[in-house]
PDB file of the backbone (N, CA, C, O) and the ligand in Angstrom, with CONECT records:
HET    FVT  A 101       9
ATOM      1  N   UNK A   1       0.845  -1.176   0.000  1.00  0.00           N
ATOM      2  CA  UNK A   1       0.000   0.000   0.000  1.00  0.00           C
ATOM      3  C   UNK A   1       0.889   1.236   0.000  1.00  0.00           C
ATOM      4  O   UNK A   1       1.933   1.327   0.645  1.00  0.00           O
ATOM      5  N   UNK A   2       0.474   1.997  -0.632  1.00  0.00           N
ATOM      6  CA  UNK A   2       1.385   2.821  -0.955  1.00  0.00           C
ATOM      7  C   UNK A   2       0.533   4.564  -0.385  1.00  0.00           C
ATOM      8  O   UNK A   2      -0.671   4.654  -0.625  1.00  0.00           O
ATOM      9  N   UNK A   3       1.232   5.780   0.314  1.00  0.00           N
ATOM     10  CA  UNK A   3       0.603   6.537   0.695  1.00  0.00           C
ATOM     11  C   UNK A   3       0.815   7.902   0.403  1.00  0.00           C
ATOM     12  O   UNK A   3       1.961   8.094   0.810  1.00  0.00           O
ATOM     13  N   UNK A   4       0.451   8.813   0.005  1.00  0.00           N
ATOM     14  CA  UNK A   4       1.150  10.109  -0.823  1.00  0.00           C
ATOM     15  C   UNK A   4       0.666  11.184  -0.053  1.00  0.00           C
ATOM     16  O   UNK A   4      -0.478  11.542  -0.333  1.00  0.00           O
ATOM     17  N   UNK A   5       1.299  11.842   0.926  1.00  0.00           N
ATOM     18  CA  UNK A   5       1.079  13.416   1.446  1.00  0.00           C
ATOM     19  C   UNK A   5       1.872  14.185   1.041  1.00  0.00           C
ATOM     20  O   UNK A   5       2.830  13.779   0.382  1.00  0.00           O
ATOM     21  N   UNK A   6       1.660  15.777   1.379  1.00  0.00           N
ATOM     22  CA  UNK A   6       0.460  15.786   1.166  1.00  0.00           C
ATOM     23  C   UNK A   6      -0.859  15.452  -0.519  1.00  0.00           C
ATOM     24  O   UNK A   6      -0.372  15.153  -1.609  1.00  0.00           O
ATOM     25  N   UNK A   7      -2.037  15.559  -0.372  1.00  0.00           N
ATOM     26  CA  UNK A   7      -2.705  14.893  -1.047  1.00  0.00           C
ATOM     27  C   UNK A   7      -2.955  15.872  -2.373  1.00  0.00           C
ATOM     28  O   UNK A   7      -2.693  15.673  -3.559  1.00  0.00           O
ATOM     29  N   UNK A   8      -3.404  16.708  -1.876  1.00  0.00           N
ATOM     30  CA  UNK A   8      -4.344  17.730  -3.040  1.00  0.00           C
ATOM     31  C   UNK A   8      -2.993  18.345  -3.835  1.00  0.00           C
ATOM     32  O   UNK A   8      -3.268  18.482  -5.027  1.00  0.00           O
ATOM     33  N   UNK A   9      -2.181  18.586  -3.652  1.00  0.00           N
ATOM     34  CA  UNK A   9      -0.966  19.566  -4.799  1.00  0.00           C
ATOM     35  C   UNK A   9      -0.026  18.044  -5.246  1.00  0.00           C
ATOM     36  O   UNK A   9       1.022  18.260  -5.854  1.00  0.00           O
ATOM     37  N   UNK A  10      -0.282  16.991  -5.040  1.00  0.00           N
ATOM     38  CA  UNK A  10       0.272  15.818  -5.380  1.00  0.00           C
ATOM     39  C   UNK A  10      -0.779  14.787  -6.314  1.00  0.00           C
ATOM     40  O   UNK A  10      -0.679  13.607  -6.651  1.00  0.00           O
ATOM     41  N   UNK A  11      -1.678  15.691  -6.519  1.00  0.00           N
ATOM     42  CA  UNK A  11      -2.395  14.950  -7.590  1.00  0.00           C
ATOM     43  C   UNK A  11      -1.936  13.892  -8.492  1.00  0.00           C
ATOM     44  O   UNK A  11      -2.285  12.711  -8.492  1.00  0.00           O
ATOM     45  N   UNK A  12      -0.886  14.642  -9.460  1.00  0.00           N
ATOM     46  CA  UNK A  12      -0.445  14.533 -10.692  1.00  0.00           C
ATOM     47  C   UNK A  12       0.544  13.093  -9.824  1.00  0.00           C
ATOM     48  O   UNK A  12       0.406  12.045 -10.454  1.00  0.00           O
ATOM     49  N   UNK A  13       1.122  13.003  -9.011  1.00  0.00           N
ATOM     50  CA  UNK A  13       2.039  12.118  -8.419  1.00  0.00           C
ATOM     51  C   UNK A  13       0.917  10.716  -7.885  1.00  0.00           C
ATOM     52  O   UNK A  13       1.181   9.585  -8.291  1.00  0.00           O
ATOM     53  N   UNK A  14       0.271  10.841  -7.399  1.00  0.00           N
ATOM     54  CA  UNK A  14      -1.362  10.021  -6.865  1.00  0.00           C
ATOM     55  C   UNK A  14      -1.424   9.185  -8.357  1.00  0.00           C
ATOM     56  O   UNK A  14      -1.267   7.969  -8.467  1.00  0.00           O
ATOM     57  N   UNK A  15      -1.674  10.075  -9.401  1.00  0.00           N
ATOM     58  CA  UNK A  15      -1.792   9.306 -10.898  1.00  0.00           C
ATOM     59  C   UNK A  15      -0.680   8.454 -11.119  1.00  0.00           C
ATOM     60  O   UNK A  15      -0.693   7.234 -10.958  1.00  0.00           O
ATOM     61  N   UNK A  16       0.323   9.167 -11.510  1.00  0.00           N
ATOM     62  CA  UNK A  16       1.584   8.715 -11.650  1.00  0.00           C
ATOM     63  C   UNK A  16       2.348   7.273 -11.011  1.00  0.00           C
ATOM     64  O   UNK A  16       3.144   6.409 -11.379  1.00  0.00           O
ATOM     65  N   UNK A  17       1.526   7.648  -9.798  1.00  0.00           N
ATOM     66  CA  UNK A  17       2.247   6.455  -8.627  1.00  0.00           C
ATOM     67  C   UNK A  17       1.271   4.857  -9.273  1.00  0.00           C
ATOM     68  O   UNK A  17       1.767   3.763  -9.541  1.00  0.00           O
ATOM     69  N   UNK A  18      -0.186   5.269  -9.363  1.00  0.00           N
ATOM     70  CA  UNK A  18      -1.014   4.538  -9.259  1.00  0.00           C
ATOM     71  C   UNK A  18      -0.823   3.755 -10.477  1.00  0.00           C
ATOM     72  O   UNK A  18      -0.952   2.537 -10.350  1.00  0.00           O
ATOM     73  N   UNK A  19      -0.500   4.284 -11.797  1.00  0.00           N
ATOM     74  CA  UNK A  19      -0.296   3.783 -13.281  1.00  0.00           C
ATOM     75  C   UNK A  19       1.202   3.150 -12.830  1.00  0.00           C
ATOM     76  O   UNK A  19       1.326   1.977 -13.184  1.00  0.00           O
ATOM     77  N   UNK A  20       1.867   3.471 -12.419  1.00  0.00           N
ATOM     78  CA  UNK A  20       3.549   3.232 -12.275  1.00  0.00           C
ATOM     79  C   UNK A  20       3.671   1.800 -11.981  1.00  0.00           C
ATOM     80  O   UNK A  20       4.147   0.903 -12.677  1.00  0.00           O
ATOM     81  N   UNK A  21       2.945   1.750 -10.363  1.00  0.00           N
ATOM     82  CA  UNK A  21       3.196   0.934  -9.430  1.00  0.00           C
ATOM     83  C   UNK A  21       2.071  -0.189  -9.300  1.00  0.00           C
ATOM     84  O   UNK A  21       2.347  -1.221  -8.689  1.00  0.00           O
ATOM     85  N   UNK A  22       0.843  -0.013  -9.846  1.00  0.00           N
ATOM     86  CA  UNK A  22      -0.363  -0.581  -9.704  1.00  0.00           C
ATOM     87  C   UNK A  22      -0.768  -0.791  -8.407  1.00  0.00           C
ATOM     88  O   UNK A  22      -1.879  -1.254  -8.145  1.00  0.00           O
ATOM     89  N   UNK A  23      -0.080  -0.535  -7.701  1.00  0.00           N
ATOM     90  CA  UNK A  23      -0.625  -1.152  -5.778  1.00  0.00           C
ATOM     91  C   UNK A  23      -1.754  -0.038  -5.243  1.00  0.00           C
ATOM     92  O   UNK A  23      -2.003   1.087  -5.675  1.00  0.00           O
ATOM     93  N   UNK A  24      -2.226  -0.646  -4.345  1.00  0.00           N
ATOM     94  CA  UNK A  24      -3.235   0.086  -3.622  1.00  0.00           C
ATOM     95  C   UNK A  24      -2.616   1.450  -3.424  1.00  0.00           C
ATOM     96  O   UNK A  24      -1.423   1.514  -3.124  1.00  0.00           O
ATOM     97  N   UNK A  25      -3.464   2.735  -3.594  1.00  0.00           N
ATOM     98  CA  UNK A  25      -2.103   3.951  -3.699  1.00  0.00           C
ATOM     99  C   UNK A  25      -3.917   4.907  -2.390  1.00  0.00           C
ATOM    100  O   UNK A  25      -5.147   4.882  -2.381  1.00  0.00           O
ATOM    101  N   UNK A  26      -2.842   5.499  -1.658  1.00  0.00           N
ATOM    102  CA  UNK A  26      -4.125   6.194  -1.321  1.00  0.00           C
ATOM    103  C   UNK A  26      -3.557   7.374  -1.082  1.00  0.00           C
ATOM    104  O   UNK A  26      -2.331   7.438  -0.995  1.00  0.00           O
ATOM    105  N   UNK A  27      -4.424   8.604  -0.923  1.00  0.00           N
ATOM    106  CA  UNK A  27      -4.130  10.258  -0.358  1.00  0.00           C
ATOM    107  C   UNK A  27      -4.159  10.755   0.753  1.00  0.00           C
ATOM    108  O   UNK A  27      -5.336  10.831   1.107  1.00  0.00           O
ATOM    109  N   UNK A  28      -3.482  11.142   1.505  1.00  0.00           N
ATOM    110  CA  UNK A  28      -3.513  11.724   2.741  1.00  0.00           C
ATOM    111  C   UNK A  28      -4.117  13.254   2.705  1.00  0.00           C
ATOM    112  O   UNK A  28      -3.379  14.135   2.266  1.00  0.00           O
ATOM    113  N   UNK A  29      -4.766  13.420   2.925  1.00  0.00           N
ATOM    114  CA  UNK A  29      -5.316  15.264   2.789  1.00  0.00           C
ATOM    115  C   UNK A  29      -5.437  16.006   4.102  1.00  0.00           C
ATOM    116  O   UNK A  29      -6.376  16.267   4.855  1.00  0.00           O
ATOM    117  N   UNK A  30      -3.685  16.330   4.095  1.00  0.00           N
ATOM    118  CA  UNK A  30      -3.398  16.807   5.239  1.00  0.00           C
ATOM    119  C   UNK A  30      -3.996  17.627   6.143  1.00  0.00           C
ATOM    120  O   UNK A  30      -5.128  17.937   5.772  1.00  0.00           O
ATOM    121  N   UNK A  31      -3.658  18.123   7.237  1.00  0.00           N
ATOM    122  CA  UNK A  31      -4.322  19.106   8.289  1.00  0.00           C
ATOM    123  C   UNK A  31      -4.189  20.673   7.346  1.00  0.00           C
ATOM    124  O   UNK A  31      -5.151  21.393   7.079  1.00  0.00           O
ATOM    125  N   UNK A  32      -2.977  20.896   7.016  1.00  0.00           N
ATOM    126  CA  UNK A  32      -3.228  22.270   6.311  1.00  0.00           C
ATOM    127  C   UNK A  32      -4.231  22.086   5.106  1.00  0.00           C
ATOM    128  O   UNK A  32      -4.464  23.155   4.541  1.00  0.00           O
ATOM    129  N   UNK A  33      -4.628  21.416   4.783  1.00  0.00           N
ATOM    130  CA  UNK A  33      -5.229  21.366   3.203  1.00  0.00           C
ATOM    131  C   UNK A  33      -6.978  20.946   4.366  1.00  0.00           C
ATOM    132  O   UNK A  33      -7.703  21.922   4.562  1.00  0.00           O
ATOM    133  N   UNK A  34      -7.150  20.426   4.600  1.00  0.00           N
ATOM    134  CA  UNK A  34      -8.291  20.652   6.026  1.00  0.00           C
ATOM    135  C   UNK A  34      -8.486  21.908   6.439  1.00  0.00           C
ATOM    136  O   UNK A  34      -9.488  22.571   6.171  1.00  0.00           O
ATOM    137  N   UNK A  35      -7.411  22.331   7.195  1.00  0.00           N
ATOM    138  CA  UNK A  35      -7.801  23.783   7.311  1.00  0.00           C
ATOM    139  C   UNK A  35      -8.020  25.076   6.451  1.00  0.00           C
ATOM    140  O   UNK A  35      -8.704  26.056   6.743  1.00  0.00           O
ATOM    141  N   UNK A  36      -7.172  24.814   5.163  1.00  0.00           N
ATOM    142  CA  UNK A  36      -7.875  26.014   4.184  1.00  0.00           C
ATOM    143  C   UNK A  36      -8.965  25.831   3.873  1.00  0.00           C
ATOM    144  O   UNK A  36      -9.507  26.909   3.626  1.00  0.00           O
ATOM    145  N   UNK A  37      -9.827  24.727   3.703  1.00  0.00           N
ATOM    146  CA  UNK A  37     -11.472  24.442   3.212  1.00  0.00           C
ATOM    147  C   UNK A  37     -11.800  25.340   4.205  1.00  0.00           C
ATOM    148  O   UNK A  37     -11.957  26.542   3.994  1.00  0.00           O
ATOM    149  N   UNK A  38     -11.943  24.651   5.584  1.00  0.00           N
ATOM    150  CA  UNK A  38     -12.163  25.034   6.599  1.00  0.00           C
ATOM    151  C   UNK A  38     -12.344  26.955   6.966  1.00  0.00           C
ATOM    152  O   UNK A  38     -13.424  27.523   7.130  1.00  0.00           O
ATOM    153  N   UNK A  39     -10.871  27.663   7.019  1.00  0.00           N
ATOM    154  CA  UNK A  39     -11.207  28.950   6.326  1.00  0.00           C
ATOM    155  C   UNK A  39     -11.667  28.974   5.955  1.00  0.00           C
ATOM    156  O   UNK A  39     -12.674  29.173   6.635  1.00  0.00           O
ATOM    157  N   UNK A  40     -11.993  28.876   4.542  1.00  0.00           N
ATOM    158  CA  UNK A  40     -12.331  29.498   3.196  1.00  0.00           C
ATOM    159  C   UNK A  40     -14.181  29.366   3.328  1.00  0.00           C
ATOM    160  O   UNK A  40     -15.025  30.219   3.054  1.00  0.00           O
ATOM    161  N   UNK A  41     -14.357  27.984   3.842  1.00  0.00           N
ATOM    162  CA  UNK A  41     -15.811  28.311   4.132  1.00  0.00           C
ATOM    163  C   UNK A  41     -16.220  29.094   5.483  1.00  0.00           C
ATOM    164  O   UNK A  41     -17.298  29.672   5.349  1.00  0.00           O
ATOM    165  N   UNK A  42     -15.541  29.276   6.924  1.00  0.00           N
ATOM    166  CA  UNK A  42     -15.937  30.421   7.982  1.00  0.00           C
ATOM    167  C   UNK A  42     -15.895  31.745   7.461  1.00  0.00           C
ATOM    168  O   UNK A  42     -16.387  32.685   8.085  1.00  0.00           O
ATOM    169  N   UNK A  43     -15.122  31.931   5.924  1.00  0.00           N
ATOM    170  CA  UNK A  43     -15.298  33.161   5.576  1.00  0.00           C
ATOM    171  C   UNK A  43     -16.170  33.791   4.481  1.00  0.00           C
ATOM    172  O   UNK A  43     -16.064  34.868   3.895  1.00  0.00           O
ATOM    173  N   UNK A  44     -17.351  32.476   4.353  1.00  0.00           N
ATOM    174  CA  UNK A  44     -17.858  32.420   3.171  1.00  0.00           C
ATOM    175  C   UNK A  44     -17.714  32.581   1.805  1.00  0.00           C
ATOM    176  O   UNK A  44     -18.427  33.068   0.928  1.00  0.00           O
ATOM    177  N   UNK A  45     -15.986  31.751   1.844  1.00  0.00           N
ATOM    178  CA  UNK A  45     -15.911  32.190   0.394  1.00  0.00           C
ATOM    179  C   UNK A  45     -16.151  31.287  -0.588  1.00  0.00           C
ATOM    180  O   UNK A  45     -16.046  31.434  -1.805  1.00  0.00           O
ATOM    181  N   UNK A  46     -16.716  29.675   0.490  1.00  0.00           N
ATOM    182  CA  UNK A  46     -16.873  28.875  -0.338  1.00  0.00           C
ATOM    183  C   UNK A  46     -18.260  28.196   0.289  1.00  0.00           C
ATOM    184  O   UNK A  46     -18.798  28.614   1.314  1.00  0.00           O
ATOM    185  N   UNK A  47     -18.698  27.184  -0.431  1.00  0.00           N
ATOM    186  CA  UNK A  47     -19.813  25.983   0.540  1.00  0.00           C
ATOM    187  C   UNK A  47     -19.229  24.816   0.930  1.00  0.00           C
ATOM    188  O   UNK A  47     -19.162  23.947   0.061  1.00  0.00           O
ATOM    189  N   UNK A  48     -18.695  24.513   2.233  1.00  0.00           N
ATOM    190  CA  UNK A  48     -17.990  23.593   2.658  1.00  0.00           C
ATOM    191  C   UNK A  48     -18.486  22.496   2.229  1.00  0.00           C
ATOM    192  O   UNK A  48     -17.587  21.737   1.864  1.00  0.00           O
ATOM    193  N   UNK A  49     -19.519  22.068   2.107  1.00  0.00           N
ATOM    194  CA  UNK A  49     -20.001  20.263   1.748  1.00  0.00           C
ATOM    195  C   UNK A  49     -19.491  20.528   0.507  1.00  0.00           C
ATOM    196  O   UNK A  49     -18.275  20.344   0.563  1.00  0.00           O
ATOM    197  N   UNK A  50     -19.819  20.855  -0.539  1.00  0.00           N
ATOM    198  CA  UNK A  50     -19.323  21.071  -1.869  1.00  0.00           C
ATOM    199  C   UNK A  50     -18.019  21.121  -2.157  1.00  0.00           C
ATOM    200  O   UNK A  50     -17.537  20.692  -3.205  1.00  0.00           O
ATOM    201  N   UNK A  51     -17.079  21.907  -0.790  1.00  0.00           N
ATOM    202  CA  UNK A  51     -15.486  22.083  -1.510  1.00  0.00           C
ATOM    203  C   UNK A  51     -15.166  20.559  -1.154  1.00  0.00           C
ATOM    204  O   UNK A  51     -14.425  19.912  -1.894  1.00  0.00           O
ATOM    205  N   UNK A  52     -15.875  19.855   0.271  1.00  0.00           N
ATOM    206  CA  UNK A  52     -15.269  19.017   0.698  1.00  0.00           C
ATOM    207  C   UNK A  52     -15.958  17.641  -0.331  1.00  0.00           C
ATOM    208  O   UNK A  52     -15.187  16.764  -0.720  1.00  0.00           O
ATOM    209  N   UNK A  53     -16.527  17.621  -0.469  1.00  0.00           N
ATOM    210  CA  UNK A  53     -17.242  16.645  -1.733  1.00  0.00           C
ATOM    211  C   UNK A  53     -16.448  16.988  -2.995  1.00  0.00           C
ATOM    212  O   UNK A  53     -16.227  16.197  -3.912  1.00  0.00           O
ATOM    213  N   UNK A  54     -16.162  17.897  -2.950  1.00  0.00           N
ATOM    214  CA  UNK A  54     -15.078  18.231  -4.685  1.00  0.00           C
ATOM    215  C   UNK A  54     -13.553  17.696  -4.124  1.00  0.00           C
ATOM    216  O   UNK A  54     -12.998  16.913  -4.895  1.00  0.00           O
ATOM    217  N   UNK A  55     -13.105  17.899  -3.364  1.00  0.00           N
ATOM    218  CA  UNK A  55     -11.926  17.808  -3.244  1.00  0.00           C
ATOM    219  C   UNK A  55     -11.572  16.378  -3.024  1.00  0.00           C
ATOM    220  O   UNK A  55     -10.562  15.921  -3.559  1.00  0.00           O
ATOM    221  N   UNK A  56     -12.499  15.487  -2.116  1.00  0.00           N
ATOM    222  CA  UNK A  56     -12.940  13.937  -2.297  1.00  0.00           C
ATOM    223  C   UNK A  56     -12.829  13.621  -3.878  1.00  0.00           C
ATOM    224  O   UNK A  56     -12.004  12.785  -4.249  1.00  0.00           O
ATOM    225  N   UNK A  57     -13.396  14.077  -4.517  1.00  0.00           N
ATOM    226  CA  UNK A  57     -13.752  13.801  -5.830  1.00  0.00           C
ATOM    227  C   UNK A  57     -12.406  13.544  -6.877  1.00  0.00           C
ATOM    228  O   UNK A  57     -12.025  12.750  -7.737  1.00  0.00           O
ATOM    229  N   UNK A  58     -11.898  15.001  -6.059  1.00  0.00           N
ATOM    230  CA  UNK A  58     -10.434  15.238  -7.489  1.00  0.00           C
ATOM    231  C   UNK A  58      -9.130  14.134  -6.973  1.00  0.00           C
ATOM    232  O   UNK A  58      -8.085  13.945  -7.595  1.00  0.00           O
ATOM    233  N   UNK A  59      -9.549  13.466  -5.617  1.00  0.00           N
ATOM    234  CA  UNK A  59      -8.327  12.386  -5.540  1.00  0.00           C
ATOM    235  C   UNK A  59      -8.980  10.879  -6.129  1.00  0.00           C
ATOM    236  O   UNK A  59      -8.335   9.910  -6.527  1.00  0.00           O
ATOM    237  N   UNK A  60     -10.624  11.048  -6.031  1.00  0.00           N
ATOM    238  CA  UNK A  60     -10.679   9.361  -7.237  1.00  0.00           C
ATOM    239  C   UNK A  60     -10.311  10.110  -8.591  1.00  0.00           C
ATOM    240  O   UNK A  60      -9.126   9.916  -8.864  1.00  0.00           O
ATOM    241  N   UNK A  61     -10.725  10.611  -9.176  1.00  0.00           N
ATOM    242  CA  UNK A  61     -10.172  11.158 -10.458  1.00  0.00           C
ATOM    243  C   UNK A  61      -9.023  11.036 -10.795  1.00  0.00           C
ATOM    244  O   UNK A  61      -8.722  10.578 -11.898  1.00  0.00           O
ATOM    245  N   UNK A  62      -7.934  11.516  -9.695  1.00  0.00           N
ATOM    246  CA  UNK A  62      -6.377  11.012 -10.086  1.00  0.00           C
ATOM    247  C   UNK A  62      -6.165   9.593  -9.735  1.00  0.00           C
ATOM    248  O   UNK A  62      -5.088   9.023  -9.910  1.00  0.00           O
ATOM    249  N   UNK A  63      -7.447   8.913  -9.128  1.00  0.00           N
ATOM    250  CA  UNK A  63      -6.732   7.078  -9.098  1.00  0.00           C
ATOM    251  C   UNK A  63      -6.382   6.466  -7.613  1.00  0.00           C
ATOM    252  O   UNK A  63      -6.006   5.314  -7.399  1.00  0.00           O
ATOM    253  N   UNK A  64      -6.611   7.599  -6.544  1.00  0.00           N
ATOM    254  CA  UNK A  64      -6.770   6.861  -5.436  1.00  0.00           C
ATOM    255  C   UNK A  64      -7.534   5.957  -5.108  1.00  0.00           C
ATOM    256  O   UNK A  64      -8.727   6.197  -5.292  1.00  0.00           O
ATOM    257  N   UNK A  65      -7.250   4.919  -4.651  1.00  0.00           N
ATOM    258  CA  UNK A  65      -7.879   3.654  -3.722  1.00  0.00           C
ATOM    259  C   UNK A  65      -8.910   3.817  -2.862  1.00  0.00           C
ATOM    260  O   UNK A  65      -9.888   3.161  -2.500  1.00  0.00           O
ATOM    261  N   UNK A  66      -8.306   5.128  -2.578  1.00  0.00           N
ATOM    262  CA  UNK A  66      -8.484   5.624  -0.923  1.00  0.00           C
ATOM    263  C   UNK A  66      -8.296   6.911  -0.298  1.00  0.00           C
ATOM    264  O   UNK A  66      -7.176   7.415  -0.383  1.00  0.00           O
ATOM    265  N   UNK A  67      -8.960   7.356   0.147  1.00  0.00           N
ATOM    266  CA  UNK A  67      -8.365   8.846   1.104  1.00  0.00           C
ATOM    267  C   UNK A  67      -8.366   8.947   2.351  1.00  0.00           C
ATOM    268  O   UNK A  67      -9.230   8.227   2.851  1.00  0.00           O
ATOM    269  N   UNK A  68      -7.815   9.489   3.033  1.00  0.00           N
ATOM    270  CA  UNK A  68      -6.868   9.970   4.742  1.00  0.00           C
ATOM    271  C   UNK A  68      -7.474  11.090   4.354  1.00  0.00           C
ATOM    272  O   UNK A  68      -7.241  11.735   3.332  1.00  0.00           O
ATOM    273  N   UNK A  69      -8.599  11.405   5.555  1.00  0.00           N
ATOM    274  CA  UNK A  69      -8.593  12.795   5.356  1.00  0.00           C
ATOM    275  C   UNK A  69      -9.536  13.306   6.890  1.00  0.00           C
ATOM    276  O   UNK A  69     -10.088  12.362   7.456  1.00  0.00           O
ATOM    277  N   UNK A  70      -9.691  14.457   7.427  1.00  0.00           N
ATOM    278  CA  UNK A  70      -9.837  14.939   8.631  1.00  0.00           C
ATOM    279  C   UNK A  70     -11.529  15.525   8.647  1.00  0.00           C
ATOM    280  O   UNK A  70     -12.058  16.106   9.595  1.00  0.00           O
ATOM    281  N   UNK A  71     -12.139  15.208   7.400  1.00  0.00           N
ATOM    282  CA  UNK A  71     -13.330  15.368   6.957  1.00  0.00           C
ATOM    283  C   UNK A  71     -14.143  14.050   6.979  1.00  0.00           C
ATOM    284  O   UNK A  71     -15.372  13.986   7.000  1.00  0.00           O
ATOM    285  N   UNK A  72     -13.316  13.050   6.972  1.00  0.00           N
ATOM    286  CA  UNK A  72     -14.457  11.622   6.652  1.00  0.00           C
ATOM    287  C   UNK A  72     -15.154  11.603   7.493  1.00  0.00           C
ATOM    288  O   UNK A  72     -16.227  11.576   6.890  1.00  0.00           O
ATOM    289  N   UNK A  73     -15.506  11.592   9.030  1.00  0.00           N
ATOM    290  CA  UNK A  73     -17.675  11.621   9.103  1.00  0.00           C
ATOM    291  C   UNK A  73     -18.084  12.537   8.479  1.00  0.00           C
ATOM    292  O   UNK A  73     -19.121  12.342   7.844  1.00  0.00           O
ATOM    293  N   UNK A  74     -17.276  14.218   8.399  1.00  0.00           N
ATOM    294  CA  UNK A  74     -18.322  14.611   7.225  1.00  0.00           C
ATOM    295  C   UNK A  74     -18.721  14.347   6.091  1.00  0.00           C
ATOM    296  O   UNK A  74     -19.732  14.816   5.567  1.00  0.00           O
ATOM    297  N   UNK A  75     -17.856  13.467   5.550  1.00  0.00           N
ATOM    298  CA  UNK A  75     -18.098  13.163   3.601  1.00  0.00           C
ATOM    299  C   UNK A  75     -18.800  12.074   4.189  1.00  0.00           C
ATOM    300  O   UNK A  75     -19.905  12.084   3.648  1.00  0.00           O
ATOM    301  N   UNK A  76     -18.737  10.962   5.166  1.00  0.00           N
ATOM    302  CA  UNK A  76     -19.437  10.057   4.936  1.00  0.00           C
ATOM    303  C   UNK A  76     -21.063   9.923   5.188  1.00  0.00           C
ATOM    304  O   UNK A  76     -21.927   9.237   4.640  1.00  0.00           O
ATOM    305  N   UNK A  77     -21.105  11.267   6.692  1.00  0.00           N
ATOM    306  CA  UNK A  77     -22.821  12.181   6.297  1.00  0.00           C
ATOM    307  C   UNK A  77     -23.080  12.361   4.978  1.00  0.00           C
ATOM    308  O   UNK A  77     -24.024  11.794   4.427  1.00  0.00           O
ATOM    309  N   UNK A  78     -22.030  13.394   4.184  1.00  0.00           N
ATOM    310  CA  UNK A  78     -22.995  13.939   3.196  1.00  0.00           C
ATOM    311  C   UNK A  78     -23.191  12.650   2.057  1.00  0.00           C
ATOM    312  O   UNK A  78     -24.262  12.545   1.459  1.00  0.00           O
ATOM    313  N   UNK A  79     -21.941  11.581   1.788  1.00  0.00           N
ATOM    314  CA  UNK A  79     -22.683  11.061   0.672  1.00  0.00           C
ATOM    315  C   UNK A  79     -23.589  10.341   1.117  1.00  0.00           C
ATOM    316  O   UNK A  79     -24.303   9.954   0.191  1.00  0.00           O
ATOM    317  N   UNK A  80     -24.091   9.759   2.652  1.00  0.00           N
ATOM    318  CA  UNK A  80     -25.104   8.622   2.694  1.00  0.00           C
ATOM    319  C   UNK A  80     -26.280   9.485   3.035  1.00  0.00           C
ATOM    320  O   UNK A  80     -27.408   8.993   3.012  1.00  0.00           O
ATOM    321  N   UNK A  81     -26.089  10.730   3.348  1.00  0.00           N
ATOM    322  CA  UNK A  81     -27.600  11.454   3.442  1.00  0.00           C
ATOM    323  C   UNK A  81     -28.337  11.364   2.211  1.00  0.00           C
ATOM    324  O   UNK A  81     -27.634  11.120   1.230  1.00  0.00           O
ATOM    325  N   UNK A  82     -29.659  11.506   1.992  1.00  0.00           N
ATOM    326  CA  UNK A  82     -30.661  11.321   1.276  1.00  0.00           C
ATOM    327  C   UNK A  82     -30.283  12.645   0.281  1.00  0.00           C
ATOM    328  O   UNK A  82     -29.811  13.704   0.694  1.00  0.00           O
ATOM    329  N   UNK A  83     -30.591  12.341  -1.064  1.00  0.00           N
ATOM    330  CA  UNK A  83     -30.590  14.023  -1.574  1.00  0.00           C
ATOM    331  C   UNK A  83     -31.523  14.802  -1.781  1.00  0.00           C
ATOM    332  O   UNK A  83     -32.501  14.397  -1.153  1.00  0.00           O
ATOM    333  N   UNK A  84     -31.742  15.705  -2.327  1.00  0.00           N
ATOM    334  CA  UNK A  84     -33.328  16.675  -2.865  1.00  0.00           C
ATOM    335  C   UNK A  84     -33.776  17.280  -1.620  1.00  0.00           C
ATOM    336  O   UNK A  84     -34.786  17.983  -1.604  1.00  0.00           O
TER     337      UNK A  84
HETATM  338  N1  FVT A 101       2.049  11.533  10.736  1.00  0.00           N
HETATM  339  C1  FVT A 101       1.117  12.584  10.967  1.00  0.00           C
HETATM  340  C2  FVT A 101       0.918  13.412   9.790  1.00  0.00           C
HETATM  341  O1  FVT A 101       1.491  13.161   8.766  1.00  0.00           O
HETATM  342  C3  FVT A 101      -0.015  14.549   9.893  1.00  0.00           C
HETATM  343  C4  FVT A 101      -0.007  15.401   8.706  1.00  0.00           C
HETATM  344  C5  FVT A 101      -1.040  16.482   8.825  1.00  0.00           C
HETATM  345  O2  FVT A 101      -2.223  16.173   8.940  1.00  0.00           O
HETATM  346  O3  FVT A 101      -0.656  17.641   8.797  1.00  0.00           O
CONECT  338  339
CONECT  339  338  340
CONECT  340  339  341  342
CONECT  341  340
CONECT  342  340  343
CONECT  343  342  344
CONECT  344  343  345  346
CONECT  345  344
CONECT  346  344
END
């Protein structure tokens, strides 16, 4: 198993590793990369479920297995909550 921090500016490496190496590859989405969402939505500059559901998003896209991240009961509320 293979583990890549930090996660979000290592995208391109997450891909790379995952095509390279084929092994279970997962993302760590560190405490600073936690805390800028975090900002960015107390200052309304963003919608936290959304950055944090996008940013989930852009590490399966590059080929993670898996994500480490300081948000999972929240992602795992928002994707098993009901939608509409
Ligand atoms: N071994 C502990 C970490 O790597 C923590 C990284 C972070 O969340 O900043």
């Amino acid at each position: 198993m293979l583990l890549i921090k930090p996660g979000m500016p290592y995208l391109d490496i997450v891909a790379r590793v995952k095509r390279q190496f084929g092994l279970p590859t997962y993302a760590f989405q560190v405490s600073g990369e936690y805390a800028m969402i975090k900002a960015a939505a107390l200052n309304n500059w963003l919608d936290e479920d959304q950055a944090v559901l996008e940013s989930l998003l852009a590490f399966k896209r590059a080929g993670a297995d898996g994500v480490v991240t300081y948000f999972a009961p929240q992602a795992a509320q928002l994707i098993s909550a009901p939608s509409g």
